[in-house]
C-alpha positions in Angstrom: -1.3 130.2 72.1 -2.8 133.3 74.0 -2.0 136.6 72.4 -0.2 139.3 74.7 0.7 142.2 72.6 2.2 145.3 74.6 2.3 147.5 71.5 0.1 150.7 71.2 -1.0 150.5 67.9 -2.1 146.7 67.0 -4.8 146.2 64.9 -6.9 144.8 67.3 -6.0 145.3 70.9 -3.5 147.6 70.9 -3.1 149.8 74.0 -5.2 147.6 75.9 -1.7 146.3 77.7 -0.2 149.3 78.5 1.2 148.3 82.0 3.2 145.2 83.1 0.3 144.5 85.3 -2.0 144.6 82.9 -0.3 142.5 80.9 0.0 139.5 83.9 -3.5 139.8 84.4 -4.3 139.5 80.7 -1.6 136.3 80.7 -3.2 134.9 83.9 -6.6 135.1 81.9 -5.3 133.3 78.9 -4.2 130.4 80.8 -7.2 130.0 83.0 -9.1 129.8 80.2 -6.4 127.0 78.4 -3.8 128.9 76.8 -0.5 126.9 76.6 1.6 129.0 75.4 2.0 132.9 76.3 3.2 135.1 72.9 4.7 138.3 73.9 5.0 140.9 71.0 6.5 144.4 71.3 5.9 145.4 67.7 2.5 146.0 65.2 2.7 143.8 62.2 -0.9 145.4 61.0 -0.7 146.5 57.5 0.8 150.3 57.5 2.3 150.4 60.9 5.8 151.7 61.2 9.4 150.2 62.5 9.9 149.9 65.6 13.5 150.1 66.7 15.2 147.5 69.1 15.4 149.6 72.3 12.4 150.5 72.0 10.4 147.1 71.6 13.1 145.9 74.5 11.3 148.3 76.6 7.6 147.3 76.0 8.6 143.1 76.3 11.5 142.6 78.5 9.2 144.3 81.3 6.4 141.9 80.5 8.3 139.0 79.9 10.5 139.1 83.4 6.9 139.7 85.5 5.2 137.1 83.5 8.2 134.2 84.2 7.6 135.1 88.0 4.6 135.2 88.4 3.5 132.3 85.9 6.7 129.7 86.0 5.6 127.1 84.4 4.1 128.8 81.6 6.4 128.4 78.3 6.5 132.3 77.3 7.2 133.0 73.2 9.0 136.1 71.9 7.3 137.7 68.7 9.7 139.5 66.8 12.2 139.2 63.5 15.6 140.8 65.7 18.1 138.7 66.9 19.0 141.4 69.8 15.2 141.5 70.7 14.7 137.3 70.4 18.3 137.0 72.5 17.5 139.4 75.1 13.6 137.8 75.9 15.2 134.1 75.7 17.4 135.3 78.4 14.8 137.3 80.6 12.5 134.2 80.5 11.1 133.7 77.5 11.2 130.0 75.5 10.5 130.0 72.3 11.0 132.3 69.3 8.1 133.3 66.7 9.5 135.1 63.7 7.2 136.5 61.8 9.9 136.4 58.6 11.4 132.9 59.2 14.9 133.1 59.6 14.8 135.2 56.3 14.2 139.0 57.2 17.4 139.9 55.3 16.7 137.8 52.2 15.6 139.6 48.7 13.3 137.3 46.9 16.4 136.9 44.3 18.5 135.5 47.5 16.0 133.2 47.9 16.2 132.1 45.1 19.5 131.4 45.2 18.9 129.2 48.7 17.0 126.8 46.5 19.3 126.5 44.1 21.9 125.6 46.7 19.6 123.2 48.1 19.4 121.4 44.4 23.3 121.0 45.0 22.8 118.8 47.6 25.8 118.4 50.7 28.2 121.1 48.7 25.7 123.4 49.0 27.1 127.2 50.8 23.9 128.8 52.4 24.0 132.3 53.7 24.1 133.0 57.7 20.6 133.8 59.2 21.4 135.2 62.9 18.1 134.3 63.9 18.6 130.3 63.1 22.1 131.0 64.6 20.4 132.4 67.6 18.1 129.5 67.8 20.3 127.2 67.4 23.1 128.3 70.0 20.6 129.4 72.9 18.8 125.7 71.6 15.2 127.0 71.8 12.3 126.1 69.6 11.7 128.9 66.6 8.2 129.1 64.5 8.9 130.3 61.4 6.3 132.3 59.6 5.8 132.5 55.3 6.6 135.9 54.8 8.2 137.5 51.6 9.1 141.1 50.2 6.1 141.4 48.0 3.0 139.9 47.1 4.2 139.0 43.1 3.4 135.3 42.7 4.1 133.9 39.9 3.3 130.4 41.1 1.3 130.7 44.6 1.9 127.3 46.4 4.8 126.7 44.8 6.4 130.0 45.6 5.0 129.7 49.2 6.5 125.9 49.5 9.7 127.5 48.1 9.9 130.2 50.9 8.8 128.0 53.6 11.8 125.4 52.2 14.4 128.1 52.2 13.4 129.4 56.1 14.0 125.4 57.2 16.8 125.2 55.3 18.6 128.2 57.1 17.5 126.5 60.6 18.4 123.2 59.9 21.9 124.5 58.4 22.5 126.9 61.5 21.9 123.8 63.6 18.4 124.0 65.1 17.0 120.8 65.4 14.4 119.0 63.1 11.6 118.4 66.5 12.5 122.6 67.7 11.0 124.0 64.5 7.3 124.8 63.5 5.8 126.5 60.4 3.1 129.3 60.0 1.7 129.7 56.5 1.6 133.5 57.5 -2.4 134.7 56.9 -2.7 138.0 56.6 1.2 138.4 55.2 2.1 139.0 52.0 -1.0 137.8 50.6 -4.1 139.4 49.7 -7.5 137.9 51.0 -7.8 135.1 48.1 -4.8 133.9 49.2 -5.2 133.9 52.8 -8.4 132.0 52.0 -6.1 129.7 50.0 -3.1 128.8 52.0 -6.3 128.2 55.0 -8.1 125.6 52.4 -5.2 123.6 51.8 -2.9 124.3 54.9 -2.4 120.3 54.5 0.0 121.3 51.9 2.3 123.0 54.7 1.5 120.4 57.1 3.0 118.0 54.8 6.4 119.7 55.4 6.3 117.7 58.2 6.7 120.0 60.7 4.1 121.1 63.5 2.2 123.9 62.7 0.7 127.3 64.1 -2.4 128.9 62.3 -3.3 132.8 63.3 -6.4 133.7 61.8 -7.6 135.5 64.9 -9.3 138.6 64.5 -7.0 138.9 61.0 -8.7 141.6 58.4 -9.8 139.1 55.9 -12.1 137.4 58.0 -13.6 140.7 58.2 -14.4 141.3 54.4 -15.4 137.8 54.1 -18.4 139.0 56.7 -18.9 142.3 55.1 -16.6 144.8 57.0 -17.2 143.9 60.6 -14.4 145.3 62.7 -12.0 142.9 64.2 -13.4 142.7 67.8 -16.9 141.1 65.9 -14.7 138.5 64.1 -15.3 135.5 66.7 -17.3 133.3 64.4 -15.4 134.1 61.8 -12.3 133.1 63.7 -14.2 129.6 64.6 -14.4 128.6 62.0 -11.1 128.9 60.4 -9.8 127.4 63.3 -12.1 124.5 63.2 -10.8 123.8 59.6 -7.2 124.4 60.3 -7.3 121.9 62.7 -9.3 119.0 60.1 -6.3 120.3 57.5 -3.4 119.2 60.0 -2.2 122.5 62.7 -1.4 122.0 65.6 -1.5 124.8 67.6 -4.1 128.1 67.2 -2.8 131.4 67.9 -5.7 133.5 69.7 -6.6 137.2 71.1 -9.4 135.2 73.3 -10.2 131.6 74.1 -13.1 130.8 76.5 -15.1 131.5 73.5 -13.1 129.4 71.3 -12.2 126.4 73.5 -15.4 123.9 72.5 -14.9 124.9 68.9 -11.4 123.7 69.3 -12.3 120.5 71.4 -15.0 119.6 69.0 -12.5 119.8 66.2 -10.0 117.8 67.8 -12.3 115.4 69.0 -13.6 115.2 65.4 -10.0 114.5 64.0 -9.6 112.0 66.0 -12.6 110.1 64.4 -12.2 106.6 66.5 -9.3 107.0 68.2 -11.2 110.0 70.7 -11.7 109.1 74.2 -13.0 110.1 76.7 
């Protein structure tokens, strides 16, 4: 998954798509270089950056989404946002898929979660409340990734409480009627979590893969690769980002989201080559 942010103020390439143009040529670069997947996002998710209303992100990715679909039509095109208007709007100017960075659960206290679960314990009498993302999803029948995110970063049991989370966004899809094979789960480093546990979900992201879902990693660029090397700013994370892509992959993910990928593409086919230990060919 190539990275296409049209925001001003992302941590790491922000204002560097400023223009529609821009932004085709940036896509067009992405998939020469292998990028399957295009992931438009109109709004910073940076630690510290501020709301950004619907109209507004409207007007940096609808622009972006309608020249990429023509001029790249075969390219499946995701929409990276947590509003239903926003996620509607880009289905229906071209986009495919939708990547919510709060899982179906943006309007969900961490006390409403809890409640999900215990509706969950009650089995098929179980009353879950609406999510109008998975009810988006599931009426406009497009796949959704749904990303760990939560209000705070007050764990009292880590992987529990990040299994828990990640059960209450499937349940909300499932129950709104997307299906099982349209949903994928992110374990959400660099949300939420400090740096020990984005190093922690990354050592055992088997426990996610588990789920049984397909799963997305984003480490790319992300600010605790940097402190792990020492403060290097994010544009001198490559390595960094190599390798926690390489060991995503041995730990079970199935797709790598990326800000560049010529550099990254051998790392990537080593891995999978690896992986696939004697079942590789040629």
């Amino acid at each position: 998954m190539g990275v296409l942010n049209v925001t001003p103020d992302s941590f790491s390439d922000g204002g560097q798509l400023a223009t529609t143009e821009s932004a085709v040529e940036r896509a067009g670069l992405l998939l020469k270089e292998g990028a399957d997947v295009l992931d438009v996002g109109g709004e910073s998710t940076r630690p510290g950056a501020g709301p950004v209303d619907v109209l507004t992100e409207l007007a940096r990715v609808l622009p972006a989404i309608i020249a990429l679909r023509k001029n790249f039509p075969e390219a499946p095109i995701s929409i990276d946002t947590y509003k239903p208007a926003v996620a509607e709007a880009a289905i229906r100017a071209g986009a495919d898929i939708i990547n919510d960075i709060w899982g179906c659960a943006f309007d969900l206290d961490l006390e409403e979660r809890r409640n999900v679960l215990k509706e969950i314990s009650r089995g098929p009498a179980a009353k879950f409340p609406p999510s109008p993302m998975a009810d988006l999803a599931a009426r406009l029948r497009c796949p959704i990734i749904l990303m760990h995110n939560r209000p705070d970063k007050n764990y009292t049991d880590f992987w529990q409480d990040v299994v828990d989370d990640l059960r209450v966004s499937l349940t909300l899809a499932k129950n709104a009627g997307v299906p099982t094979e349209q949903i994928w789960l992110d374990p959400g480093f660099g949300f939420a979590k400090d740096p020990a546990h984005n190093l922690e979900v990354l050592k055992n992201l088997k426990r996610i893969a588990t789920l049984g879902q397909p799963v997305l990693l984003g480490t790319s660029r992300k600010s605790t690769l940097g402190k792990v090397l020492g403060g290097t700013p994010a544009e001198d994370r490559l390595e960094a980002t190599a390798a926690t892509l390489v060991w995503g992959i041995q730990q079970g993910c199935a797709m790598i989201r990326l800000h560049e990928i010529a550099p990254l593409r051998r790392f990537i086919t080593t891995a999978d080559a690896v992986k696939a230990g004697l079942q590789w060919e040629v």
